[in-house]
C-alpha angles and dihedrals in degrees: 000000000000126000114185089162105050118080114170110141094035093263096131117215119335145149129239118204116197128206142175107233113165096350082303118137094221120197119197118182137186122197142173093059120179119271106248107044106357091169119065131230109281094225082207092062105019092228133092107295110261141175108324107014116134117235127211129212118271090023111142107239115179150336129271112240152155100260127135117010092345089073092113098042113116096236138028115275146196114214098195112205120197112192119176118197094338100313126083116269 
């Protein structure tokens, strides 16, 4: 799923993308997206990736950038989250 609006926790925009491995529920998420554009265009739809696109290996997602609670680090950045099964991994 992917949640550039919310911001709860200071992340900035980012996208999640949730899979199935092992009969794992996986969570990968990228924060910290730049600020115009942060998704990437979805070459399936032609559009910016949302809720319930599938994303292959090796997509482009997204953009590194400065949102949330990066906004006063000198360069761009990714902040890669791993969550299994709820819990960070």
């Amino acid at each position: 799923y992917i949640d550039p609006t919310n911001d709860a926790d200071d992340a900035g925009n980012r996208i999640t993308i949730k899979s199935e491995v092992n009969g794992a529920t996986v969570e990968h998420s990228y924060w910290h997206l730049q600020a115009s554009n942060p998704i990437e265009i979805n070459p399936a739809t032609g559009k910016p990736y949302k809720v319930g696109d599938r994303v292959y290996q090796g997509a482009i997602i997204g953009y590194t950038g400065r949102t949330g609670n990066a906004y006063n680090v000198p360069n761009p950045h990714l902040h890669l989250s791993i969550r299994k099964n709820g819990k960070p991994y």
